[in-house]
FIZADO-333197 format. One record per residue (C-alpha): x, y, z; residue in three letters. Coordinates in nm, 4 decimals. Layout:
<rs>
X=X Y=Y Z=Z resn=ALA
...
</rs>
This chain:
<rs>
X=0.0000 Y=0.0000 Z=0.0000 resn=UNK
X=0.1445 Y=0.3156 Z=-0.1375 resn=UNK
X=0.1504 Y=0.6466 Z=0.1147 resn=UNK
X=-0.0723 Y=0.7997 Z=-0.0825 resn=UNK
X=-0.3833 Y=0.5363 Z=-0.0425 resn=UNK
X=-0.2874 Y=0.4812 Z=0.3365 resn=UNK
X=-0.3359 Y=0.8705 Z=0.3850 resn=UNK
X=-0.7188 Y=0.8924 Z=0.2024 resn=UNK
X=-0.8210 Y=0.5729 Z=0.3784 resn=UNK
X=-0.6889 Y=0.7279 Z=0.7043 resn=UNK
X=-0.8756 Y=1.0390 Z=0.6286 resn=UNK
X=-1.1872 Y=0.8851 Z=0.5792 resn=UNK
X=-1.1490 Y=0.6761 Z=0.9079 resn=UNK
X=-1.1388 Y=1.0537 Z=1.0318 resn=UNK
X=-1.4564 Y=1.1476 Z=0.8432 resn=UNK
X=-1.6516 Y=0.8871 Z=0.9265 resn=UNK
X=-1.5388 Y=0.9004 Z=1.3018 resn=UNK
X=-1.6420 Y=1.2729 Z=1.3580 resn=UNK
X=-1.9239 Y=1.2310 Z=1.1696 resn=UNK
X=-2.0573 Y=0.9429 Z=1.3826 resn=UNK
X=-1.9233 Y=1.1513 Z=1.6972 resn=UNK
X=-2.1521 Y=1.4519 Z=1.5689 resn=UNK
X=-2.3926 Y=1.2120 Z=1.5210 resn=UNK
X=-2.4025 Y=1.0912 Z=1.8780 resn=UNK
X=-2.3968 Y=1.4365 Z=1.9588 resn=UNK
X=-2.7037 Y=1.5283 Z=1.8141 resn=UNK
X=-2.9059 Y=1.2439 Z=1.9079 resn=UNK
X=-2.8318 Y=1.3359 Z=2.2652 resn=UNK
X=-2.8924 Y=1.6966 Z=2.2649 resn=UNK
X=-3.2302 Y=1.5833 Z=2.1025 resn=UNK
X=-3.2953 Y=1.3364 Z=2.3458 resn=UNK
X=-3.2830 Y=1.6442 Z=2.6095 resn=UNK
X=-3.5093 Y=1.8294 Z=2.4317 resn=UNK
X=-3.7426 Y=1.5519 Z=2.4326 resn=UNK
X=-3.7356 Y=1.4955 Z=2.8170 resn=UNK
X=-3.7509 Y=1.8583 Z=2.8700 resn=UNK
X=-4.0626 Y=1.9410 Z=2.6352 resn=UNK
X=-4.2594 Y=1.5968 Z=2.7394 resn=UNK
X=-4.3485 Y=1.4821 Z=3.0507 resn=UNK
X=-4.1017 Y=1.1917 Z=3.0572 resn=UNK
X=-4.0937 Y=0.9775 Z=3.3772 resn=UNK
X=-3.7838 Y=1.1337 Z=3.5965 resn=UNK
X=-3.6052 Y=0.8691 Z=3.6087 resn=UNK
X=-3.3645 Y=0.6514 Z=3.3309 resn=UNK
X=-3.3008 Y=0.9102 Z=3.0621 resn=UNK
X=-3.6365 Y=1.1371 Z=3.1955 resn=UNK
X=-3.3496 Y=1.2791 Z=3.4493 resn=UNK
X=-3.1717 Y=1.4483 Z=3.1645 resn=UNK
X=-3.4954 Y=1.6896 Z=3.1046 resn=UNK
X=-3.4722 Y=1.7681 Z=3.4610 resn=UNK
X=-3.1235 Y=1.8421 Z=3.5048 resn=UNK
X=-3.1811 Y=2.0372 Z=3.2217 resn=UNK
X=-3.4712 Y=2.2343 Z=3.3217 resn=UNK
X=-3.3108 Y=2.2794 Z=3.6929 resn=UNK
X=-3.0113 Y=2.3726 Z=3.5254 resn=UNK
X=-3.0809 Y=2.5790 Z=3.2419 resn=UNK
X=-2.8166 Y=2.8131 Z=3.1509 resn=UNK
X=-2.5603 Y=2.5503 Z=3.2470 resn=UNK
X=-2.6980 Y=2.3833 Z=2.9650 resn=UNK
X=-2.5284 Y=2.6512 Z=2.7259 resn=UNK
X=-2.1859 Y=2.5048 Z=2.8761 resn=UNK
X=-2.2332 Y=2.2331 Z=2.6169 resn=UNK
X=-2.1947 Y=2.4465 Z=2.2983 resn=UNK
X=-1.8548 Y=2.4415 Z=2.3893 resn=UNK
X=-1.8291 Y=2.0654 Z=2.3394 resn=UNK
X=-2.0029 Y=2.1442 Z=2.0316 resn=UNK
X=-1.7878 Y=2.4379 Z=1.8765 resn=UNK
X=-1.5130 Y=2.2571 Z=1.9347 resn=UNK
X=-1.6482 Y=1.9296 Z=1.7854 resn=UNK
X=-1.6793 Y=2.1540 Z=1.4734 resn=UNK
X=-1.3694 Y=2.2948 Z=1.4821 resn=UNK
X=-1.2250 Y=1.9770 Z=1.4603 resn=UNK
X=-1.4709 Y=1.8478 Z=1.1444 resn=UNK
X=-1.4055 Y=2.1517 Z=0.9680 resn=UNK
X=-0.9968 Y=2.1303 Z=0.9388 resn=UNK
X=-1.0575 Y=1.7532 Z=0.9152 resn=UNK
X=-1.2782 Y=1.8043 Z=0.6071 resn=UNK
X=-1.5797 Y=1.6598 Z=0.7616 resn=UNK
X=-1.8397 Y=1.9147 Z=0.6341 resn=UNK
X=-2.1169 Y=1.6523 Z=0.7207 resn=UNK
X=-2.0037 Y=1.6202 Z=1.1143 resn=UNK
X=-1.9436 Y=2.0403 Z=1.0630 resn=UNK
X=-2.2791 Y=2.0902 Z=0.9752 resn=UNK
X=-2.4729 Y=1.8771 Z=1.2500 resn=UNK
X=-2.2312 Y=2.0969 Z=1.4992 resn=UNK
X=-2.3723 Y=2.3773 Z=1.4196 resn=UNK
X=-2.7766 Y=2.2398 Z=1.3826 resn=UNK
X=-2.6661 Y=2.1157 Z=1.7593 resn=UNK
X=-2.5536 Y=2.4233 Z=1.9141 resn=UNK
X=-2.8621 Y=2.6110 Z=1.7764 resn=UNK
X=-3.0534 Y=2.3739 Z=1.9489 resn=UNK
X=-2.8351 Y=2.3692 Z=2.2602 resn=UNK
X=-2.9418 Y=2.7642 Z=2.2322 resn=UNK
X=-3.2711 Y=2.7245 Z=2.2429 resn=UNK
X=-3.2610 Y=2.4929 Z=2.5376 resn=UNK
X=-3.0363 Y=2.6834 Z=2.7625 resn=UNK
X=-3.2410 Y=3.0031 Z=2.6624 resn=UNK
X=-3.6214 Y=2.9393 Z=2.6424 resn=UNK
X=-3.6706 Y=2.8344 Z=2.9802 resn=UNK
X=-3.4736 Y=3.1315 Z=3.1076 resn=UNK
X=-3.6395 Y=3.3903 Z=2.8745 resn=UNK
X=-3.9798 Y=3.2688 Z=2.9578 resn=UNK
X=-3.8979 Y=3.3246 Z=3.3862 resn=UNK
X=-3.6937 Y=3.6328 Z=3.3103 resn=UNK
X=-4.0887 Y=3.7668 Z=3.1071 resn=UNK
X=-4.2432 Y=3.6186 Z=3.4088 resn=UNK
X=-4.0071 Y=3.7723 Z=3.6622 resn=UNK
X=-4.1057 Y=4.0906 Z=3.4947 resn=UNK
X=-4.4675 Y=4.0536 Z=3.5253 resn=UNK
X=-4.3851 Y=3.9956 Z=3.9013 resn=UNK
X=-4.2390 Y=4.2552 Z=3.9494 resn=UNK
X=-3.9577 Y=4.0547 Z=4.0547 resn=UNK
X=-3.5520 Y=4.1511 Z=4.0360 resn=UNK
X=-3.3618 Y=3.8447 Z=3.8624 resn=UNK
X=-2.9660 Y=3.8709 Z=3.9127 resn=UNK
X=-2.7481 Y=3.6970 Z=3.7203 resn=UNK
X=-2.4414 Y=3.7399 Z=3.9204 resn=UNK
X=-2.6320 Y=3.5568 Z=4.1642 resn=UNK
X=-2.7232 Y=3.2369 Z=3.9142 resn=UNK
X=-2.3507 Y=3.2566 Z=3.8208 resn=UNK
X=-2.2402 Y=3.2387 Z=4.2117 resn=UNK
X=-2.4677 Y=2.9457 Z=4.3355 resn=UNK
X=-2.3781 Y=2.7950 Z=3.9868 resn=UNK
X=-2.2048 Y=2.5156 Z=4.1373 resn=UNK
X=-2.4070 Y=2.5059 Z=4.4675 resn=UNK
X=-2.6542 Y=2.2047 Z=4.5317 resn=UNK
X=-2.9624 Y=2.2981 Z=4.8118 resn=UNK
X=-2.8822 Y=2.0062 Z=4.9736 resn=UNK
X=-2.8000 Y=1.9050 Z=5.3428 resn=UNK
X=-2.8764 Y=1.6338 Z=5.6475 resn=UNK
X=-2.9954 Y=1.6534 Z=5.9990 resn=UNK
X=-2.7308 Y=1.8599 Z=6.1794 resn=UNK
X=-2.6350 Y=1.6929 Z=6.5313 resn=UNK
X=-2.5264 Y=2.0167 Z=6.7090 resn=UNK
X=-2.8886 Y=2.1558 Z=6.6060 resn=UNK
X=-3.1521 Y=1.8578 Z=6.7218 resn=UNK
X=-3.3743 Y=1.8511 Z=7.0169 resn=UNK
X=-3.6060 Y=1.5791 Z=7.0559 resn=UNK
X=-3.9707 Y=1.7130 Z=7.0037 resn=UNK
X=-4.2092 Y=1.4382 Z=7.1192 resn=UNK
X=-4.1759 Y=1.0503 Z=7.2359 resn=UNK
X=-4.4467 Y=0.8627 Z=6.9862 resn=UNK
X=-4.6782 Y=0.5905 Z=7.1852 resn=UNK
X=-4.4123 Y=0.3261 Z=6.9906 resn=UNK
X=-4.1436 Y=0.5058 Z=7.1326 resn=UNK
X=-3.9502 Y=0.6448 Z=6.8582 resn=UNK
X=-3.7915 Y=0.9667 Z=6.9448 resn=UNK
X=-3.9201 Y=1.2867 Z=6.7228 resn=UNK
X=-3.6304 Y=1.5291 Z=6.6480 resn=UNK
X=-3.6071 Y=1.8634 Z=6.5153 resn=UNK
X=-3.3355 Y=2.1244 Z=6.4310 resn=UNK
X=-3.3527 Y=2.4441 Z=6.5022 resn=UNK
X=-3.1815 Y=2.7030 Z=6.3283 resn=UNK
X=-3.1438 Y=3.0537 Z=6.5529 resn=UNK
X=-3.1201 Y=3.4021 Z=6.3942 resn=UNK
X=-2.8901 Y=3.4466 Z=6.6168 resn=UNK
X=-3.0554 Y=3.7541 Z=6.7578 resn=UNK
X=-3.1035 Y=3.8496 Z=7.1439 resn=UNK
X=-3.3866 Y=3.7238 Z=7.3398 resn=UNK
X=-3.5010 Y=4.1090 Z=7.3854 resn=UNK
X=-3.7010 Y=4.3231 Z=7.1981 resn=UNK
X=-4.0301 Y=4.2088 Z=6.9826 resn=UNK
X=-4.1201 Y=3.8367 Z=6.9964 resn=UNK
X=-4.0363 Y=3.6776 Z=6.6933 resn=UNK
X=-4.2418 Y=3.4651 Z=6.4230 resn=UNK
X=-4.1244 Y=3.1084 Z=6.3445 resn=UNK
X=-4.1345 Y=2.9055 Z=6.0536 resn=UNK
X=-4.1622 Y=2.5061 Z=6.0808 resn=UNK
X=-4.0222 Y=2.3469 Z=5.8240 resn=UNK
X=-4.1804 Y=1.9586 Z=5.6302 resn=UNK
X=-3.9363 Y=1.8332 Z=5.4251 resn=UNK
X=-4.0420 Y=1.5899 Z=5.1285 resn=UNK
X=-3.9237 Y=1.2635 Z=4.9842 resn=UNK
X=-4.2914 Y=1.1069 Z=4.9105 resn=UNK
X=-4.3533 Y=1.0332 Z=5.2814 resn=UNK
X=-4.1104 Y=0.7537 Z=5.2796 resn=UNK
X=-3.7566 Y=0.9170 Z=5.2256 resn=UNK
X=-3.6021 Y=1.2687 Z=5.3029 resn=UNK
X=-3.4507 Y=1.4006 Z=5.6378 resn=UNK
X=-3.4994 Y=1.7212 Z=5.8640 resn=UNK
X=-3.2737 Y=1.9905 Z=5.7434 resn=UNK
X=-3.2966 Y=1.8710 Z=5.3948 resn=UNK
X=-3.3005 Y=2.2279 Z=5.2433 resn=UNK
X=-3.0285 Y=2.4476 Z=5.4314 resn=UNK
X=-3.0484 Y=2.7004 Z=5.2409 resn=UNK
X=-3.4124 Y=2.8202 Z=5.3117 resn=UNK
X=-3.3586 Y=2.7206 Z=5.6991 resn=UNK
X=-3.0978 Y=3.0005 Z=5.6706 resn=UNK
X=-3.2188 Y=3.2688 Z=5.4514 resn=UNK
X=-3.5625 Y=3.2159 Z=5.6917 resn=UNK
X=-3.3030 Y=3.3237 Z=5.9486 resn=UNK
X=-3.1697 Y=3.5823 Z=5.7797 resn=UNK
X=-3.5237 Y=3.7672 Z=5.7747 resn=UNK
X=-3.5588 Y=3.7007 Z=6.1011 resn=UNK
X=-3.7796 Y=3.3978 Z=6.1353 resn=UNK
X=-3.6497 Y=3.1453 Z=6.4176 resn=UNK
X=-3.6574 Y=2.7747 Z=6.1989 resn=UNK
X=-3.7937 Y=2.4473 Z=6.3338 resn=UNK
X=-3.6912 Y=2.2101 Z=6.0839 resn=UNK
X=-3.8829 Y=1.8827 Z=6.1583 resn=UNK
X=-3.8453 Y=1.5048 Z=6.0624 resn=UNK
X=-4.1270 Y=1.2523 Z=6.1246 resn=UNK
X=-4.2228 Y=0.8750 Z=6.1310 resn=UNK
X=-4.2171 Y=0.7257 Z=5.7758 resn=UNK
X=-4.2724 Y=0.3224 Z=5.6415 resn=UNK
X=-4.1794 Y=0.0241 Z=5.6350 resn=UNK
X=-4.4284 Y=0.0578 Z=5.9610 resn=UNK
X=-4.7741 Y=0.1935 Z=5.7968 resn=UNK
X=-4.7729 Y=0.5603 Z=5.8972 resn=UNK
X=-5.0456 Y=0.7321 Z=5.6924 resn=UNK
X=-5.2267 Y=0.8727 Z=6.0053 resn=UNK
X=-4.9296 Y=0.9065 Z=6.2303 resn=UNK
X=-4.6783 Y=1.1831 Z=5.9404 resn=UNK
X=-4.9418 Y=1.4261 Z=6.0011 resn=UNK
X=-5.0074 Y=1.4054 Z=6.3659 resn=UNK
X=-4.6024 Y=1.4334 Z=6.4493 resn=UNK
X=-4.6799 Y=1.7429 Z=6.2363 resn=UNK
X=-4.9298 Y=1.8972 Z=6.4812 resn=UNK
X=-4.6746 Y=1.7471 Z=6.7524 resn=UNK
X=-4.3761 Y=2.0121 Z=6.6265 resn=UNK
X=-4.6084 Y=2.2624 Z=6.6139 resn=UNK
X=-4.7600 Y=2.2065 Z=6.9712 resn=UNK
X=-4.3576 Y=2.1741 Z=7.1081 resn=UNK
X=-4.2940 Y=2.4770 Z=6.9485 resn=UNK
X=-4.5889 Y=2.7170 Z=7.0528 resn=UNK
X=-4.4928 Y=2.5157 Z=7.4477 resn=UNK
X=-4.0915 Y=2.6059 Z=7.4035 resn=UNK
X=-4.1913 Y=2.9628 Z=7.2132 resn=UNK
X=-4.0501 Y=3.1709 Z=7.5366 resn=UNK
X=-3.6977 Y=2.9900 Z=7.5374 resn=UNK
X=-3.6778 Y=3.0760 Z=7.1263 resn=UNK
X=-3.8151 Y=3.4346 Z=7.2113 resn=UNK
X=-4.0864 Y=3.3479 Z=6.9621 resn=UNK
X=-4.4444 Y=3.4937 Z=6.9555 resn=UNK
X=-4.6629 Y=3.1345 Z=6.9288 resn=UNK
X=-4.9415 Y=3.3176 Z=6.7616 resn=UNK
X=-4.7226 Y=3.3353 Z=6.4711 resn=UNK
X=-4.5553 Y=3.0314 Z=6.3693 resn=UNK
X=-4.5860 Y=2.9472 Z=5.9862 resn=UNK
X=-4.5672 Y=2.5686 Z=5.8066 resn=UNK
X=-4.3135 Y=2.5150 Z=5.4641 resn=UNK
X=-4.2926 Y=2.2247 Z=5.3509 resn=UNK
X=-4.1545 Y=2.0733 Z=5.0018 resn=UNK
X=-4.3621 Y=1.8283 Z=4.8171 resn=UNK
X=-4.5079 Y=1.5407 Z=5.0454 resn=UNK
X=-4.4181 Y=1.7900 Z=5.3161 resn=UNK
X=-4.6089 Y=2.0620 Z=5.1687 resn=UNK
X=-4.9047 Y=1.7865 Z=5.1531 resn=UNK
X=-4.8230 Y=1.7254 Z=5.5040 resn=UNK
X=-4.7872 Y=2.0998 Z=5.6031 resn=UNK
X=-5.1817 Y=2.1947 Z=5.4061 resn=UNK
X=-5.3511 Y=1.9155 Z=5.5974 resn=UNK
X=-5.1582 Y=1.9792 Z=5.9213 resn=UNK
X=-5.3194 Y=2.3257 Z=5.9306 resn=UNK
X=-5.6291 Y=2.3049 Z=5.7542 resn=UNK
X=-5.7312 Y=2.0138 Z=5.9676 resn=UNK
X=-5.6235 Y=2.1423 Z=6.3404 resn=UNK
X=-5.8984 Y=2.0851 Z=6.5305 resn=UNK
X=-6.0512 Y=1.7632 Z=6.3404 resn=UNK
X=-6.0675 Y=1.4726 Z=6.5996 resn=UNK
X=-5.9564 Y=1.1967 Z=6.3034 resn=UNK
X=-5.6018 Y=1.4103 Z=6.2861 resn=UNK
X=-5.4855 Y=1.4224 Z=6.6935 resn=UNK
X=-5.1159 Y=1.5180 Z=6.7748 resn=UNK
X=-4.8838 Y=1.2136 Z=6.7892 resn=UNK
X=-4.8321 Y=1.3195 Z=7.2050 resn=UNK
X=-5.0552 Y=1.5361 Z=7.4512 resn=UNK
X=-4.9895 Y=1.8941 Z=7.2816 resn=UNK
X=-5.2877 Y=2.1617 Z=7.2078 resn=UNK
X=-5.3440 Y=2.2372 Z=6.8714 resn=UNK
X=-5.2055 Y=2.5292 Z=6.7558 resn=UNK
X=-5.3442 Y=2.7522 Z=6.5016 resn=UNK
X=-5.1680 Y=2.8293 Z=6.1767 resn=UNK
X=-5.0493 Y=3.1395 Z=6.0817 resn=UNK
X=-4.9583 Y=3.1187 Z=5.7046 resn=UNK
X=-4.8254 Y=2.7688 Z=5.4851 resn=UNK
X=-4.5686 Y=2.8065 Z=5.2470 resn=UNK
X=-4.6341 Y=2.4933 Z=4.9826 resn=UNK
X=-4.3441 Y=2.3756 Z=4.7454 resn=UNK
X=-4.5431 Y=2.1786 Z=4.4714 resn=UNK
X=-4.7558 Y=1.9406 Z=4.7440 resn=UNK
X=-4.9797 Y=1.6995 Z=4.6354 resn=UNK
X=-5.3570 Y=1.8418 Z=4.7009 resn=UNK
X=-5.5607 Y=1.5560 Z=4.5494 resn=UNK
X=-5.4042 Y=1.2524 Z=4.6459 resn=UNK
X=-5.6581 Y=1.0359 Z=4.4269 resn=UNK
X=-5.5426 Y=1.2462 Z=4.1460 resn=UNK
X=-5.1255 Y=1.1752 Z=4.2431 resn=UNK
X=-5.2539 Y=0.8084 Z=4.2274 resn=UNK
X=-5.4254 Y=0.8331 Z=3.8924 resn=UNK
X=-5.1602 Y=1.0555 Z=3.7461 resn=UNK
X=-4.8296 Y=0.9348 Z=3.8795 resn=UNK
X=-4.5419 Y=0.9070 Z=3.6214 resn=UNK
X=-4.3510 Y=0.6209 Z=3.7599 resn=UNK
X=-4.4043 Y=0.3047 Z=3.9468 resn=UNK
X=-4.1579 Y=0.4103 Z=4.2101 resn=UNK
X=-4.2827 Y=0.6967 Z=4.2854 resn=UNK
X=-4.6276 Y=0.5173 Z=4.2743 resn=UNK
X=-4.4757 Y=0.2655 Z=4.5416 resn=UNK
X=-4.3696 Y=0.5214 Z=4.7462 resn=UNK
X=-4.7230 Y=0.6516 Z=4.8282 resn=UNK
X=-4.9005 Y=0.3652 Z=4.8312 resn=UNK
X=-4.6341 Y=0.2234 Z=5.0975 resn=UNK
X=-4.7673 Y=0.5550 Z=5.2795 resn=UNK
X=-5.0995 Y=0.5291 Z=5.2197 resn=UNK
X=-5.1097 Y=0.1580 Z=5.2801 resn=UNK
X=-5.3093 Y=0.0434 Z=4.9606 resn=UNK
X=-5.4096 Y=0.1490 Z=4.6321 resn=UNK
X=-5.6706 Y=0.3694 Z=4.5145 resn=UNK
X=-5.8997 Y=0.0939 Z=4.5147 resn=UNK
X=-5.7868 Y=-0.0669 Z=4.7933 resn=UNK
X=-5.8387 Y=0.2361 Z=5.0524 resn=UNK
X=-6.0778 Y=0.5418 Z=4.8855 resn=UNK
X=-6.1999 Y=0.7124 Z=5.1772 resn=UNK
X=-5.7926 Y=0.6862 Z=5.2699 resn=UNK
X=-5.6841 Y=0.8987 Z=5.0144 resn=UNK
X=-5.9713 Y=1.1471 Z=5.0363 resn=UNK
X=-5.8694 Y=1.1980 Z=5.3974 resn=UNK
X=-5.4651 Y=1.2547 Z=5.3274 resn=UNK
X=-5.6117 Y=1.4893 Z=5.0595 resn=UNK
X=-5.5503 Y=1.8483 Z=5.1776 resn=UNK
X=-5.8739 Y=2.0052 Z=4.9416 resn=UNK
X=-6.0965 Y=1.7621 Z=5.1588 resn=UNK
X=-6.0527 Y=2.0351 Z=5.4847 resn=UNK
X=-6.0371 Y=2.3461 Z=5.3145 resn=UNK
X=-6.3317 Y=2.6027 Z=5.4506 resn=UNK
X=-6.3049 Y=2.9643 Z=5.5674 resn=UNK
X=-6.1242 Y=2.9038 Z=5.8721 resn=UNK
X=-5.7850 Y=2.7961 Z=5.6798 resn=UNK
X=-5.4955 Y=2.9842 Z=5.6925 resn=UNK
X=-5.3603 Y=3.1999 Z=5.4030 resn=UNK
X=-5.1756 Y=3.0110 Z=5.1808 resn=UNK
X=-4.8584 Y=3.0576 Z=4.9096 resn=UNK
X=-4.8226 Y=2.7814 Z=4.6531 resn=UNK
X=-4.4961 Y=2.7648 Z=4.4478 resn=UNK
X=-4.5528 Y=2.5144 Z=4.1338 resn=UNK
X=-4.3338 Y=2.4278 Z=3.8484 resn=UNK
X=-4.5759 Y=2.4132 Z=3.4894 resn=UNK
X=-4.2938 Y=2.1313 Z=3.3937 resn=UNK
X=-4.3165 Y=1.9423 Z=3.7003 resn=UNK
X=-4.3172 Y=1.5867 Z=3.6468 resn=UNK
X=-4.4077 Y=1.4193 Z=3.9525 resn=UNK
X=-4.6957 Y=1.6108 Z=4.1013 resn=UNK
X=-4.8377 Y=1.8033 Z=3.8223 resn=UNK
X=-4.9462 Y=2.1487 Z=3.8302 resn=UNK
X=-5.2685 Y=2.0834 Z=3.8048 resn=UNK
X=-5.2794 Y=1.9921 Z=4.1957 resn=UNK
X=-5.1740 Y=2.3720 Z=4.2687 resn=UNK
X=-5.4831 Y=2.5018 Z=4.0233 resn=UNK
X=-5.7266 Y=2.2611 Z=4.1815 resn=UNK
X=-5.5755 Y=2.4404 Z=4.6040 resn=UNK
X=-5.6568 Y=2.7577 Z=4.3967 resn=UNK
X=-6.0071 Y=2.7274 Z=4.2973 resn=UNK
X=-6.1282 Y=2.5753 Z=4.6478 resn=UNK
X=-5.9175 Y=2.8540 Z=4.8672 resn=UNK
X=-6.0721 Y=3.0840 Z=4.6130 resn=UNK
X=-6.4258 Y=2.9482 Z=4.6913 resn=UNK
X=-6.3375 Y=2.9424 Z=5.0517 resn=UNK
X=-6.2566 Y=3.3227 Z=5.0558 resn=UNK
X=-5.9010 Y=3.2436 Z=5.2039 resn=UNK
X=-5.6109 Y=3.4751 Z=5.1594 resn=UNK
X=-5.4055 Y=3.2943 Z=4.9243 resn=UNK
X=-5.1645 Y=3.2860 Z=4.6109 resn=UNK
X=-5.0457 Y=3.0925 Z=4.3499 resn=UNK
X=-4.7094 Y=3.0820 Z=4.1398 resn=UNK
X=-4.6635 Y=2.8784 Z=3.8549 resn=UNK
X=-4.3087 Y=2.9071 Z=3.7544 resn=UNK
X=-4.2293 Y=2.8598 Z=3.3727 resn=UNK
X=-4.0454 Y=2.5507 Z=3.2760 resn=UNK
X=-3.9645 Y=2.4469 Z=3.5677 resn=UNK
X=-3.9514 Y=2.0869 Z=3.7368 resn=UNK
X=-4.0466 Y=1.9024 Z=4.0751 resn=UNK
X=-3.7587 Y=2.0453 Z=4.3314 resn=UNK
X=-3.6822 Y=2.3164 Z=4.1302 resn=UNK
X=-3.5242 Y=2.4823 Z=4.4483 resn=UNK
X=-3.2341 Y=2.2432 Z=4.4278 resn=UNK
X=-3.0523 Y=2.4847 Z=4.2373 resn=UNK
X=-3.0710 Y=2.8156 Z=4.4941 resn=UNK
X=-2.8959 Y=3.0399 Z=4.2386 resn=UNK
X=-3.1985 Y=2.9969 Z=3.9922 resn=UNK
X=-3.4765 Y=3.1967 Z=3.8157 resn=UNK
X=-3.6962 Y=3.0130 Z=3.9883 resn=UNK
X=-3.5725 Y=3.0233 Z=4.3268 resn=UNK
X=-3.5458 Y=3.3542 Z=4.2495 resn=UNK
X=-3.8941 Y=3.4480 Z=4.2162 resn=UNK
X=-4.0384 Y=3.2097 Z=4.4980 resn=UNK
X=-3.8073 Y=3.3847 Z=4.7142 resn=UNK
X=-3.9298 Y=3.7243 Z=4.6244 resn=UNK
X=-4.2939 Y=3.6184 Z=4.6294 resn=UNK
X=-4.2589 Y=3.4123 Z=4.9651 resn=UNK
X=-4.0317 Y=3.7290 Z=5.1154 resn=UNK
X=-4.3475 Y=3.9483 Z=5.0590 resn=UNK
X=-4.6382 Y=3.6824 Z=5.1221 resn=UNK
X=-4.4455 Y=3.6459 Z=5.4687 resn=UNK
X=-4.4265 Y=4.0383 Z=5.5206 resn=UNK
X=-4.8255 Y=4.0303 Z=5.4996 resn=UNK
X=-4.9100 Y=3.6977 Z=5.6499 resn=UNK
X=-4.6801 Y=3.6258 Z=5.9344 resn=UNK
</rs>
């Protein structure tokens, strides 16, 4: 074999290699598109649409991978592998800057202030954390014995002055998973406006524990309004977050204090609501059942519930928060993703209509493009605007 023939069969090696490299390229930037613009199951490849919509402007990062990609085809002679380079990046384009357009518009409408620098800051920082030792007090012994714990996260301000308001916090994991403290971020930026944080955990399965999540709920709340003097906190104004299942938890916690089939886990008073703060909770828990997106997540609830929809009706119209809703119920922010795969926004419109009918102080914000746990990435548009909207909701209802 002459030179000659070894260097255009070597050459088209190259060809055919960036080409199928482009190739893979595109099918994958496609495939996030897909995930992103349908409401693919989060989990498998369905994860990639919800990085991607949690992370959109990170997504841009990618074009990089692309413009060099066609660098390379383009001094390699490769004009196919060139060419699908390019058609990539556009699309990378659109992907990173859709989503973020359409919350910037919204933003707007809000009358919200977006920063950038901030995005750019937090663009490596996860909202993630654990129960934090130095924090934890135990808030209750359950009639099985198992210890209740919550931290609680100080302002760090003197016990003079004002009393202050308090925030409890739910956090999610569909009733079977998650941890108090889950979301540090919000226990300190709470702080930071000067709410004392009481960031709860609470019985969850293998042991069936569908009336027991709640009533450790109304426990928390009862320890707190007791222990309000050594917190300097006024008990007539402690508030309930809480992040999916915990924002369930959190809606029929309040809207049901009182009702004799939800007790406190221990002997604790009820104590009256003063606002909720609800991360995408599930409001129709017949509705989560018909309308889950994957088995697991399916498992998780009915683990929680202890049977199917069929199996236990008037179960799942009692762990539904719309079936306590009447004038008496606290005002109410809901934060909702219109991309959220896992508890669709349709729960947040249904809390709307029936606070609505109920003449109860409430709002609603459905965030563009934007998934379950969109809060995971603190630096956000997203988090952006809930914080804005949940800085003033508090300002008026707390």
């Amino acid at each position: 074999m002459n030179t000659r023939t070894h260097g255009l069969r070597s050459r088209g090696w190259g060809t055919w290699s960036l080409t199928l490299l482009a190739s893979g390229f595109a099918v994958g930037t496609a495939t996030v598109a897909y995930c992103m613009l349908r409401p693919v199951p989060p989990n498998g490849v369905g994860r990639l649409g919800t990085l991607a919509l949690l992370y959109p402007l990170h997504v841009l990062a990618l074009s990089l991978v692309g413009l060099g990609l066609a660098l390379v085809a383009s001094r390699g002679g490769a004009r196919l592998a060139a060419r699908l380079c390019i058609c990539t990046i556009l699309l990378i384009a659109i992907l990173g800057i859709a989503p973020t357009t359409a919350l910037m518009w919204q933003a707007r409408t809000l009358n919200v202030s977006l920063s950038l620098a901030s995005y750019l800051a937090h663009a490596l920082h996860v909202n993630r954390g654990g129960p934090d030792l130095e924090r934890t007090v135990v808030y209750g012994i359950a009639k099985d014995g198992t210890k209740l714990e919550l931290d609680v996260w100080r302002t760090g301000r003197p016990n003079s002055g004002p009393l202050r308001p308090a925030v409890v916090i739910i956090h999610g994991g569909g009733w079977t998973n998650g941890n108090r403290s889950m979301h540090p971020d919000w226990d300190r930026w709470l702080n930071g406006l000067g709410y004392e944080v009481f960031d709860i955990e609470y019985r969850m399965p293998p042991v069936g524990r569908w009336s027991d999540e709640v009533g450790d709920v109304k426990t928390a709340l009862g320890w707190v309004a007791v222990h309000a003097a050594d917190y300097h906190v006024d008990p007539t104004r402690i508030s309930l977050m809480g992040y999916s299942a915990g924002g369930n938890l959190a809606m029929l916690a309040a809207y049901s204090m009182g009702h004799e089939p939800w007790p406190p886990s221990t002997d604790v008073h009820p104590v009256a609501v003063r606002s909720i703060i609800n991360f995408y909770g599930p409001t129709d828990m017949a509705l989560l059942y018909r309308m889950s997106p994957a088995p697991e997540y399916t498992d998780s609830f009915v683990r929680y519930t202890g049977g199917t929809l069929e199996d236990v009706p008037e179960r799942y119209r009692r762990l539904s928060p719309l079936s306590y809703i009447d004038a008496k119920a606290p005002p109410t922010i809901t934060l909702h993703g219109t991309r959220d795969r896992l508890v669709s926004h349709e729960h947040a419109l249904l809390l709307d209509q029936a606070l609505r009918e109920a003449s109860v102080p409430h709002e609603m914000v459905l965030l563009a493009f934007s998934d379950h746990s969109f809060d995971v990435n603190w630096g956000g548009f997203a988090t952006q605007i809930a914080r804005a909207k949940i800085r003033a909701f508090l300002e008026h209802h707390s």
